[in-house]
N, C-alpha and C positions, 0 to 999 in steps of 0.2 A: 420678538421674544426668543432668549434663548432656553436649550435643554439642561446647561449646565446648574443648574436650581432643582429640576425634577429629580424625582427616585422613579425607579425602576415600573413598579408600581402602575404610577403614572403615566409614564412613558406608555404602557403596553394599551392602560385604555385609549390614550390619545392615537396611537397606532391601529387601533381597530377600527370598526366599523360600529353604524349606528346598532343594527344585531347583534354586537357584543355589548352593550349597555342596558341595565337593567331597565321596567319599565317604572313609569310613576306609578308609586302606591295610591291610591284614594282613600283617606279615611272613610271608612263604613263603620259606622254605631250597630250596636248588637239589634238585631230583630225583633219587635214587641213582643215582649210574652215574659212570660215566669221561669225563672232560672234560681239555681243555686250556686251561690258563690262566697269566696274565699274574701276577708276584709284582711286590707291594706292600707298605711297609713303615711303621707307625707307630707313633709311642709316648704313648701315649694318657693324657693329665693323670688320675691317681688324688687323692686326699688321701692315704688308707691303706696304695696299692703301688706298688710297679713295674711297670709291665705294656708288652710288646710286642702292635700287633696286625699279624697278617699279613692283605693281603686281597688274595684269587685273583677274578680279574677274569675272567668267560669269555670266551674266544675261539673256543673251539669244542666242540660238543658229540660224545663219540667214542661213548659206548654208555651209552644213556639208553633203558630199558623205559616211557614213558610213553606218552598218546597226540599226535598233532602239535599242536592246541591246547594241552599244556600243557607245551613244549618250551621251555626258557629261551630269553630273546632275548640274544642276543652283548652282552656288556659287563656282564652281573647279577654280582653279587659272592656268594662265600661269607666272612666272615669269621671270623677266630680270635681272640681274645682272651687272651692267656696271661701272666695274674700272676705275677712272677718272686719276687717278695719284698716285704716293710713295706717301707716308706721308713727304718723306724730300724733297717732289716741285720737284722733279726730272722725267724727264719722262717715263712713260710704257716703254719696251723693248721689241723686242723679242728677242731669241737666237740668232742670228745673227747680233745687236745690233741696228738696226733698230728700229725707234720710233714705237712703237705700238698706233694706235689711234681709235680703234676700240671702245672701251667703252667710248671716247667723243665724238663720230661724232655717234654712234647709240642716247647716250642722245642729242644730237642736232635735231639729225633728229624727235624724237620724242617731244619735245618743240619746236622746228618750227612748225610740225604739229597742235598744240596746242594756240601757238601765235596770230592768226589773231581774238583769242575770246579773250583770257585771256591778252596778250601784245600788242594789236593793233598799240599803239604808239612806242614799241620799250624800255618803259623807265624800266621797272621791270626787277630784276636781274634774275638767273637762280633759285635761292630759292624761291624767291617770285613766280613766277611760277609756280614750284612746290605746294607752298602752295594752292596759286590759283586752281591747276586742281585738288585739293586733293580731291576724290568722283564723280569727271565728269564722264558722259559717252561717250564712244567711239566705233565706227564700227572698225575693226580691220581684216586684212586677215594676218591667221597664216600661219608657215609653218613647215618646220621638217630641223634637222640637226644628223648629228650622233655628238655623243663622240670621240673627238681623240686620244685618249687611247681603249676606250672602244666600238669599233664600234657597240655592241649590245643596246647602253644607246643611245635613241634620246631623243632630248630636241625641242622645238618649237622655232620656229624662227620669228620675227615682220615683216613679208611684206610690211605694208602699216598700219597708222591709222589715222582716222581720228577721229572727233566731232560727234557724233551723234548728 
């Protein structure tokens, strides 16, 4: 391999030692407990679906049993990922071919939580919605889940949210 391709950049990590390279981050899911946070909304490029992500942004931490070293720092995100449907309108599956409706009845549950400020009447779509809570805050009790692959990988799981 030649250097004539590299930039400078490059060059200087590959020059260094293992001490000069960062270390692997770990994802770590936010801590069980009750927090307040900031709603965000995206829609996240699949090939295969549709998918909304919601991401709760801390702002503040309200009842968290950990100890003070391992207390989130203000601004850490928990996110959702919730697959609505194929791109060809057909629906979720699981292996067993059974509808999977898990990423529309989690986006439900949490736009009905949402609804009695933003949809009162009923009459806004599920976007507009959306648009509507974009920045709201919300009380929120996490929770934990493993990986089913990967039983050492937890993710956070949405309990319960409301309006702040």
């Amino acid at each position: 391999m030649t250097d004539t391709n590299l930039n400078a950049d490059i060059l200087d990590l590959l020059d260094g030692t293992l001490e000069d390279l960062a270390d692997l981050q770990k994802f770590q899911p936010l801590p069980i407990g009750g927090y307040r946070m900031g709603v965000y909304w995206t829609y996240p490029d699949h090939e295969e679906y549709v998918a909304v992500m919601l991401e709760l942004k801390l702002l503040e931490v309200l009842d968290v049993k950990v100890a003070e070293e391992d207390m989130p720092e203000i601004g850490k995100s928990a996110k959702f990922y919730m697959t609505l449907q194929r791109k060809d309108r057909q629906p979720m599956l699981f292996k067993d071919g059974t509808p999977n409706t898990i990423g529309q009845g989690q986006f439900k549950e949490v736009l009905a939580a949402m609804a009695p400020v933003f949809n009162p009447d009923g009459t806004l779509s599920n976007r507009q919605m959306i648009e509507a809570s974009e920045g709201c805050e919300v009380v929120v009790l996490l929770g934990h889940r493993k990986d089913k692959q990967d039983k050492d990988v937890i993710y956070n799981t949405l309990k319960s949210l409301a309006l702040a």
